[in-house]
C-alpha positions in Angstrom: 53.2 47.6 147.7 56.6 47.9 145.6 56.9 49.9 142.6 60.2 50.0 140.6 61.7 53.6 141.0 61.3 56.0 138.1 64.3 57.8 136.7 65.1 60.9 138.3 65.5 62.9 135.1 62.5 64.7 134.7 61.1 67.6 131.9 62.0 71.0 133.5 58.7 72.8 133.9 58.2 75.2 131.4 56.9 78.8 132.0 53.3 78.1 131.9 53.9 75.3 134.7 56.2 77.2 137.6 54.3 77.8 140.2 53.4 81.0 141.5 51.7 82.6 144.8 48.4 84.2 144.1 45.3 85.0 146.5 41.7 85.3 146.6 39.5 86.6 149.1 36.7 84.8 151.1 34.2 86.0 153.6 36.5 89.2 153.7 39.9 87.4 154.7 42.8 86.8 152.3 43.7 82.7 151.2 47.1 82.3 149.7 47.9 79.7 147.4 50.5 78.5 145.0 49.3 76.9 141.8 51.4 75.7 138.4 50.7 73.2 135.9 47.3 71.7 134.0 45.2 69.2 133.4 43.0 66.9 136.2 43.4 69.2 139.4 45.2 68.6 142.3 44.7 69.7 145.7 48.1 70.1 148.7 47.4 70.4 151.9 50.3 71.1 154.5 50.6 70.2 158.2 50.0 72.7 161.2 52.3 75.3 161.7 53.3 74.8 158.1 52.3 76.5 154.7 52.5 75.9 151.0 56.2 76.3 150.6 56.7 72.9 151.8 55.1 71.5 148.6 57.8 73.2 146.1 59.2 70.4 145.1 56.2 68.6 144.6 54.3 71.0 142.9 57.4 71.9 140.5 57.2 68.0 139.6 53.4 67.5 139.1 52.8 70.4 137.1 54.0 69.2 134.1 51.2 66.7 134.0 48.3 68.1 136.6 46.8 71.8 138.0 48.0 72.0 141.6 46.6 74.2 143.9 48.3 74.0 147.3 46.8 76.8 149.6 48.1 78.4 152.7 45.1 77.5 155.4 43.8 80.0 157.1 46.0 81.3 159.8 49.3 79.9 158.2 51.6 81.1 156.0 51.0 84.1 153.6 46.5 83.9 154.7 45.7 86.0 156.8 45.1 85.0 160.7 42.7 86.3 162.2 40.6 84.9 165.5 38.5 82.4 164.3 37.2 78.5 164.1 40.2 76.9 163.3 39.0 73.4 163.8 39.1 70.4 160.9 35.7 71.1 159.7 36.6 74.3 159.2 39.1 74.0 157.5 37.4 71.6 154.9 34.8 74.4 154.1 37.8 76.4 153.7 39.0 74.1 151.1 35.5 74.3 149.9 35.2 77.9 149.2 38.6 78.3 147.7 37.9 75.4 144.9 34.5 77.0 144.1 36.2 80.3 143.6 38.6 79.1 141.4 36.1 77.0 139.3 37.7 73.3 140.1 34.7 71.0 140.4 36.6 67.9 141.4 40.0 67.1 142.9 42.7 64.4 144.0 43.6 65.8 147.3 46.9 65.1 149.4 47.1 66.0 152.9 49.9 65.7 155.0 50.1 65.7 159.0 46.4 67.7 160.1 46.3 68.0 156.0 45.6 64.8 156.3 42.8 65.3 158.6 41.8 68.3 156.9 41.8 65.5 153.7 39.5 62.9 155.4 36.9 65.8 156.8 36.6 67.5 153.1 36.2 63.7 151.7 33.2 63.3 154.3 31.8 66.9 154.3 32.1 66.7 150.6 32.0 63.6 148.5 30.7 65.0 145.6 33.9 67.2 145.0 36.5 64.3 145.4 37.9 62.1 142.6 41.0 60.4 144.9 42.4 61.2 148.5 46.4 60.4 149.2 46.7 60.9 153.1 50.3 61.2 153.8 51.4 60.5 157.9 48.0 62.2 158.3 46.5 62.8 161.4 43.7 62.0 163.0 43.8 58.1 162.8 43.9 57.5 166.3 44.7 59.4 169.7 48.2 58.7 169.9 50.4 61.7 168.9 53.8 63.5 169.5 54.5 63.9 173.4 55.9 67.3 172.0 52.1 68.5 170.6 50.4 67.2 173.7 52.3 69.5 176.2 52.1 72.4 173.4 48.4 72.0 174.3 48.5 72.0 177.8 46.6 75.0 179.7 49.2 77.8 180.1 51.5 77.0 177.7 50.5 79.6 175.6 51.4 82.4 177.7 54.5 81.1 178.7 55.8 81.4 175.0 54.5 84.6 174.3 56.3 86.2 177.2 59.7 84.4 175.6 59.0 86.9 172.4 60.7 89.6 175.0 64.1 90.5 173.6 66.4 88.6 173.8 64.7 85.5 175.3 63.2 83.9 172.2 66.6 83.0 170.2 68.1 81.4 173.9 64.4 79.8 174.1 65.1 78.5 170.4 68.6 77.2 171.2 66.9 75.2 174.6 64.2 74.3 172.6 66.7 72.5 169.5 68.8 70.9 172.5 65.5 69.2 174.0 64.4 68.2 170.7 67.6 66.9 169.6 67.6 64.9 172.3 64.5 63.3 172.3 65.0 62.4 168.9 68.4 60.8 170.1 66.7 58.8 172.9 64.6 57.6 170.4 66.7 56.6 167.6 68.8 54.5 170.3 65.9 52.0 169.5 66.8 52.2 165.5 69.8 50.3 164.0 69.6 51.5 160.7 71.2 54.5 159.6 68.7 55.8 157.2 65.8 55.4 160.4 68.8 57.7 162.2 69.0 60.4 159.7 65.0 60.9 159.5 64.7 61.2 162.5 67.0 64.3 162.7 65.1 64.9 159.8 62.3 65.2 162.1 63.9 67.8 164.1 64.8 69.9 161.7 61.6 70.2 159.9 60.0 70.7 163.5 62.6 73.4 164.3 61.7 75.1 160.6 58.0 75.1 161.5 58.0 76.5 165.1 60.7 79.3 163.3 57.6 80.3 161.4 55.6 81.4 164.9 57.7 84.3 166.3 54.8 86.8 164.8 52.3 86.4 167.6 49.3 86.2 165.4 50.5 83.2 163.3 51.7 81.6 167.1 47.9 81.9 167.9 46.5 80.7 165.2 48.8 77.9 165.6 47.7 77.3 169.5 44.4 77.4 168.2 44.6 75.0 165.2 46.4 72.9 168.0 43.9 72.7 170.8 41.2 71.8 168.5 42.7 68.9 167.3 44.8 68.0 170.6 44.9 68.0 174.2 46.7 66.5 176.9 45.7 63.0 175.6 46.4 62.9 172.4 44.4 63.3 169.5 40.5 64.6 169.8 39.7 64.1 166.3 39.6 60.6 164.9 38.5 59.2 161.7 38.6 55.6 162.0 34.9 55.2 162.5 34.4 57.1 159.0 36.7 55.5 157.1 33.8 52.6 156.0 32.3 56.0 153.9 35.7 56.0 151.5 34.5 52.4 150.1 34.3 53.3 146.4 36.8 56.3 147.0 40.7 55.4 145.7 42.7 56.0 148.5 46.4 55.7 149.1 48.6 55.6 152.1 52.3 57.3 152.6 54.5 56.7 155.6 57.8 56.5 156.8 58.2 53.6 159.1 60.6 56.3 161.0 57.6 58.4 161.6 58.4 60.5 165.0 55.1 62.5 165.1 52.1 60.4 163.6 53.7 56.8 164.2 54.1 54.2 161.0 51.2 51.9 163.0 48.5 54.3 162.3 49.0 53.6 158.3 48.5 49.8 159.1 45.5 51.2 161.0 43.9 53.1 158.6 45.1 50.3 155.7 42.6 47.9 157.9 39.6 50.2 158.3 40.1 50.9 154.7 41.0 47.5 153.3 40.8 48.6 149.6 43.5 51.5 150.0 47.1 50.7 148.9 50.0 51.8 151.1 53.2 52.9 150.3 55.8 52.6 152.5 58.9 54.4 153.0 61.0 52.7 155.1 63.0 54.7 157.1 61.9 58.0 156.0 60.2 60.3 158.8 57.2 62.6 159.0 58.0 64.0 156.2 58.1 61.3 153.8 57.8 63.6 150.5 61.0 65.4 151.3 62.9 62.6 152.1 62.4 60.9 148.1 60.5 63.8 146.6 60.7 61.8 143.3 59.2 58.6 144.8 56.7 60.4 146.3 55.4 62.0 143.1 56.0 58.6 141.2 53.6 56.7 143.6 50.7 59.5 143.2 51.1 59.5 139.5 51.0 56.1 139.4 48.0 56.2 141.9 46.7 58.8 139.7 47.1 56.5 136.1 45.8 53.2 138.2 42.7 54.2 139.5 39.2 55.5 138.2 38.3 58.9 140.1 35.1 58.3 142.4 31.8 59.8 141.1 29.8 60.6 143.8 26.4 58.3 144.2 23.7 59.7 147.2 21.8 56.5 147.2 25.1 54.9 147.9 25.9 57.1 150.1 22.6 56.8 152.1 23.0 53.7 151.9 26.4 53.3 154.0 25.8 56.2 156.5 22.4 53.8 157.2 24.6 50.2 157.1 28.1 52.0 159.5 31.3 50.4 159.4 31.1 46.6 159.3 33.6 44.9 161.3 34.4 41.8 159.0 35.4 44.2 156.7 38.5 44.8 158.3 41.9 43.4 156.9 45.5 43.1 158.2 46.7 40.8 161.4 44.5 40.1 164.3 46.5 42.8 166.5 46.1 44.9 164.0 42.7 44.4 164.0 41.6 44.4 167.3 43.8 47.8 167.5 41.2 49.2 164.9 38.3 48.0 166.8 39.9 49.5 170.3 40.6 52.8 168.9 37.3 52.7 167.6 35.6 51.6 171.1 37.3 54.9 172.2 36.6 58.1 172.1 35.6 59.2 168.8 34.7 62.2 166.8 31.7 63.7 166.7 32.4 66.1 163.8 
């Protein structure tokens, strides 16, 4: 869909609205969050490896107009990390807990990357809670993922990088480790003539580089490796949502990708646009897997907008009952044939069981 841009000057947030870092403790560990703003709430959830920071210039420009709440997950970031079930459903109870303790009844919630995942999983765990669902490059559509996370994965790997934290080792391991992803990224964008694709895909790299930056303190590198393996292995992807996504019927969902997507690849929004035929997708051509930092203002415009266009779901159990018992239904798919038949492959595979 094409929206007209909206006008980059914006109302600096007043004092009320900046954000701030605040925390809360569940089950005995400690959750981190940044929060600004009020009115309808508003739930950020970041990729792995990541944390809330990544939201600051989103959360600076929806506060004027919305509560956000964009927490640290468990095992990222400013939470604690301590040796635990770090897998997508956990998560979404995560996400769970932290809204009940901070009294939100019902949320729009954005996930990025596994946010994204985490996104879907809390929308099916927990219906009753969700008004709209943005998933944004999320995970978890299909198998296919970054070569780069399915080695990360592999058996072994693991010890090998914690024997680079040994002086000295980890900032030459960093410098090899830019050089490989540098060029991988320039192998790739060999296959991309236009110089915006070019620049987000360096894009790419650097955010990558930023995030594995964030895991020299061994306990936030093992939460990380375990956050990883549930969700990936050598083949890809374990987790998949496609054969859920017939449960979002009367849920408003909308879809942002960059077409220069070098992690979750631009296909799996046309994917997920099929299996959910009613969603809208935005499209950022060019941009990368990070999409919001790449036109932070577009970004924001296209949720408001999302936000003003649509009427938040009100959770029905007969309704509910009443798909779980009926499953997805093939005709409802949309899009071209190949696109279709991609859907009904990738749902012929391996599939969650979560």
């Amino acid at each position: 869909m094409t929206r007209k841009r909206r006008s980059p000057l914006r109302p600096v947030p007043t004092r009320a609205q900046t954000q701030r870092v605040e925390y809360r403790t569940i089950h005995g560990y400690r959750r981190a969050y940044r929060t600004a703003g009020s009115g309808p709430a508003v739930l950020l959830i970041h990729g792995i490896g990541d944390n809330s920071s990544a939201w600051t210039e989103v959360i600076d420009l929806l506060a004027p107009h919305f509560t956000v709440i964009a927490p640290d997950l468990l095992g990222h970031g400013l939470s604690d990390k301590p040796r635990a079930d770090y897998s997508v459903a956990a998560y979404a109870n995560g996400m769970r807990d932290l809204m009940s303790v901070l009294g939100v009844r019902r949320v729009t919630v954005i996930g990025h990357s596994l946010g994204g995942g985490v996104a879907m999983q809390f929308c099916y765990q927990f219906p009753d809670l969700v008004e709209r669902l943005v998933l944004v490059a999320a995970g978890g559509v299909t198998r296919d993922v970054s070569p780069l996370l399915r080695v990360l994965a592999l058996p072994g790997v693991h010890q090998v990088i914690a024997g680079l934290r040994m002086p000295g080792l980890l900032p030459a391991a960093q410098a090899v480790g830019r050089l490989a992803l540098l060029g991988a990224v320039v192998a790739r964008v060999q296959t991309l003539p236009a110089p915006t694709a070019v620049r987000s895909q360096l894009h790419d790299a650097t955010e990558v580089m930023r995030i594995v930056n964030g895991l020299v303190d061994p306990t936030a590198h093992a939460a990380f490796m375990r956050t990883l393996r549930a969700v990936v292995d050598w083949r890809g992807q374990v987790v998949t949502m496609l054969d859920r996504c017939y449960l979002t019927e009367r849920l408003p969902v909308l879809l942002v990708w960059g077409t220069a997507d070098t992690v979750i690849p631009y296909e799996h929004a046309l994917l997920a646009h099929s299996a959910m035929p009613h969603s809208l997708l935005e499209t950022f051509e060019g941009a990368g897997h990070f999409p919001y930092h790449d036109d932070p203002d577009r970004f924001v415009s296209a949720v408001e907008a999302f936000i003003a266009g649509t009427t938040p779901m009100v959770h029905d159990s007969n309704e509910w009952s009443r798909l779980l018992a009926q499953g997805p239904v093939d005709d409802d798919l949309t899009g071209g044939v190949a696109v279709q038949m991609a859907v009904l492959d990738a749902m012929a595979d391996e599939r969650s069981a979560t």
